[in-house]
C-alpha positions in Angstrom: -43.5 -30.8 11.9 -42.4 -28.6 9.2 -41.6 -25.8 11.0 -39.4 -28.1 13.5 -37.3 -29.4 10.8 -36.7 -26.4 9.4 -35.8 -25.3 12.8 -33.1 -28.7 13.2 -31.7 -27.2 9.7 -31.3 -23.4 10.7 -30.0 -23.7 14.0 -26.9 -25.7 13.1 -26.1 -23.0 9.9 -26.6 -20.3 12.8 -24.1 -21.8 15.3 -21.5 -22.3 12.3 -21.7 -18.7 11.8 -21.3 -17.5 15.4 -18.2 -19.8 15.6 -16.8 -18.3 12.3 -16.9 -14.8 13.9 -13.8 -13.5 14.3 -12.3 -12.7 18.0 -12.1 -8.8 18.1 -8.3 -7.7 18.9 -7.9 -5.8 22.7 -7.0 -2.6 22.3 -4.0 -1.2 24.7 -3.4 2.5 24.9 0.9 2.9 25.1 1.8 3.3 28.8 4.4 6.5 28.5 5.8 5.9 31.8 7.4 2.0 30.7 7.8 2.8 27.6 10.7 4.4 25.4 11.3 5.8 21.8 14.8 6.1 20.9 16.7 6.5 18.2 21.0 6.3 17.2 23.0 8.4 14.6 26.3 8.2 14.0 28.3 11.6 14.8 31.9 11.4 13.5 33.3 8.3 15.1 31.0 7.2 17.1 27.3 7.3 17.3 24.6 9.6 19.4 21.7 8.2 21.1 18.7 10.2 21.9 14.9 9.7 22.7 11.2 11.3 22.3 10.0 12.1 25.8 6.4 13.1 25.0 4.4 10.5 22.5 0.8 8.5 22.4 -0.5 5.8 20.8 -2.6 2.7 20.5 -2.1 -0.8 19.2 -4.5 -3.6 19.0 -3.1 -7.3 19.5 -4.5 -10.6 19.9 -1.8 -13.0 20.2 -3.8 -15.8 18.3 -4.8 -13.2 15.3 -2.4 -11.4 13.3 -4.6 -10.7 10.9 -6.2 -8.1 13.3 -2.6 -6.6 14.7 -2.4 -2.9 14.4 -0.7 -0.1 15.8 -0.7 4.0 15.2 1.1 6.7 17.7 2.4 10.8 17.6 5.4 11.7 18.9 6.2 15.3 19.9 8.9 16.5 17.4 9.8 19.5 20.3 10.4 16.5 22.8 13.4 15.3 21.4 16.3 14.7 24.3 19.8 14.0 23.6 21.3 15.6 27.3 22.8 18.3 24.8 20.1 21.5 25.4 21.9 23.0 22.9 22.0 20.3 20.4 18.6 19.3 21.0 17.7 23.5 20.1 19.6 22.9 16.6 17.7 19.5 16.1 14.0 21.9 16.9 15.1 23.9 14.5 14.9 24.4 10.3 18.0 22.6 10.3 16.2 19.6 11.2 12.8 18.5 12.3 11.7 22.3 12.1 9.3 22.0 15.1 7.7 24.9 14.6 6.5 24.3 11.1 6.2 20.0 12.0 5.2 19.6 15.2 5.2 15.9 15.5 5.9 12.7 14.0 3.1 9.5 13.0 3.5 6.0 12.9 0.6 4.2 11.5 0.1 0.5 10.9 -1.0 -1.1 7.5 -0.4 -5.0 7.9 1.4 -7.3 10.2 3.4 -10.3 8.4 5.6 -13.1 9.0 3.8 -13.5 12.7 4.9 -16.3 15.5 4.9 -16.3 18.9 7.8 -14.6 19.2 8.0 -11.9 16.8 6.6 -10.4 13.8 7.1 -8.2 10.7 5.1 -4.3 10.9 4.4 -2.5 8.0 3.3 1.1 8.2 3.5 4.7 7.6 6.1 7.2 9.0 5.5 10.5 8.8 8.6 12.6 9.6 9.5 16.4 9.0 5.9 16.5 7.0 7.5 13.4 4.3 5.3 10.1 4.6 7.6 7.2 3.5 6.7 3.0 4.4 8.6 2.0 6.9 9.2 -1.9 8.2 9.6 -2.6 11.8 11.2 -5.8 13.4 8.9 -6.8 16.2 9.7 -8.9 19.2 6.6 -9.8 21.2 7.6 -10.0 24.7 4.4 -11.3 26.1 0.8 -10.3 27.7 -0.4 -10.6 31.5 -1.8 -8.8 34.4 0.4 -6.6 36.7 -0.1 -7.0 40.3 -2.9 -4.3 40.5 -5.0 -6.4 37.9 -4.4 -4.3 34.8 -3.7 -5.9 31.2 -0.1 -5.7 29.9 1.7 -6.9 26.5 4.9 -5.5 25.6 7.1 -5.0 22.9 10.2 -4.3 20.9 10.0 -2.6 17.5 13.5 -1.9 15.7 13.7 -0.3 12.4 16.4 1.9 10.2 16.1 4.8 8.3 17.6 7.2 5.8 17.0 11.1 6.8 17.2 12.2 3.6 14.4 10.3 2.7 12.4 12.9 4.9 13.6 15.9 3.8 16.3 15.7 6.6 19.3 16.9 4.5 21.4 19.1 6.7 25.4 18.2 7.3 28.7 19.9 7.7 31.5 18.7 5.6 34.9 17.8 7.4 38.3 18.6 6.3 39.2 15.1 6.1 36.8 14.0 3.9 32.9 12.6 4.6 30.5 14.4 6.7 29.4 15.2 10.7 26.5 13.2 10.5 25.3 10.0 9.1 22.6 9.3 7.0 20.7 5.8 8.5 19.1 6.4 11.6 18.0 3.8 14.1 15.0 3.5 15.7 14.3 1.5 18.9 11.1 1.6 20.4 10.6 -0.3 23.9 6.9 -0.5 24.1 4.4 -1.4 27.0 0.6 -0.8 26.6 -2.3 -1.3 29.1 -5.7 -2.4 28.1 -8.2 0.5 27.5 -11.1 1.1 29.5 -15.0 1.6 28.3 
C-alpha cells in the first residue's frame, strides 16, 4: 500500500514534467537555389543593386516558440555580382571587401524579439570585412509547408540597413560638385527559403 501511494504521487509530478519540456525547434538548412541575398547602395543619383551568389546557412524555427528561433549563415565575399565584372573586381579588392585577406562574411543569431505570426525582430552578429558589429533585422515570416515532393519548407524575409564605415569600408571618390560617389547606408535584403534537414 505504501509503495502504491507513493506511486499515485510520483507519476502525476512525472507527467507534469514531460509536459513542461520544451518542443525542440526544426532545423532547416537555407535552400541556395530559392533563396537570395542582396543588397542596395546609392551611386550618385541613383542606387546600385547587387547580390551574394554563393552562401550557407541554417536557422531553427518553430512557429509557436520564439524563444528557440535562431539563425547563422557565410556568405562568399568573392561572390559578389553586380552585372559590372569590372566593378565587381574593384568591390574583391583592398578597396573594399578585400577578398583575399576576408574571404567571407557571418551572420549569427543572438535573440529573436517582438515575435507574431507574421513577423519578428532578429538580433545578431555581422561580421563584414573582418569588423563584427550587432546588427537588427526586420523579419517577415512567410509561412511553413510541404512542397509537392514531401519536403519541409518555411520562408522568409529579412531587411536590415547598414553603415560601411562601420566595417572598415571607407573607400570613396570625391565629386567636383560636392558629396561623394558612394553612399554610406547599405541595404540588405535577404529572401530566404530553408528545407528541413535530414538525420
Amino acid at each position: 500500500m505504501r509503495n502504491r501511494g507513493l506511486s499515485l504521487l510520483v507519476l502525476p509530478l512525472l507527467a507534469g514534467v514531460c509536459l513542461a519540456q520544451p518542443a525542440w525547434a526544426t532545423t532547416y538548412a537555407i535552400d541556395a537555389d530559392h533563396s537570395t541575398a542582396s543588397f542596395k547602395i546609392r551611386h550618385l543619383f541613383s542606387k546600385v543593386q547587387g547580390t551574394f551568389n554563393d552562401f550557407t546557412g541554417t536557422f531553427n524555427y518553430e512557429p509557436e516558440h520564439p524563444e528557440q528561433w535562431s539563425a547563422e549563415a557565410t556568405i562568399q565575399a568573392a561572390s559578389i555580382d553586380t552585372d559590372v565584372p569590372k566593378r565587381d573586381d574593384h568591390l574583391r579588392s583592398a578597396d573594399f571587401f578585400d577578398v583575399a585577406k576576408y574571404p567571407t562574411l557571418t551572420f549569427k543569431s543572438t535573440e529573436v524579439t517582438d515575435a507574431t505570426p507574421a513577423g519578428a525582430t532578429l538580433h545578431g552578429l555581422l561580421t563584414l570585412h573582418g569588423v563584427e558589429q550587432p546588427v537588427v533585422l526586420d523579419l517577415a515570416i512567410h509561412g511553413e509547408g510541404k512542397d509537392p515532393w514531401g519536403n519541409q519548407r518555411s520562408g522568409f524575409t529579412a531587411t536590415t540597413t547598414i553603415n560601411r564605415k562601420d566595417f572598415g569600408l571607407t573607400w570613396n571618390q570625391a565629386l567636383e560638385t560636392g558629396g561623394v560617389l558612394v553612399g554610406d547606408d547599405v541595404e540588405i535584403i535577404l529572401e530566404i527559403e530553408g528545407i528541413v534537414k535530414t538525420p
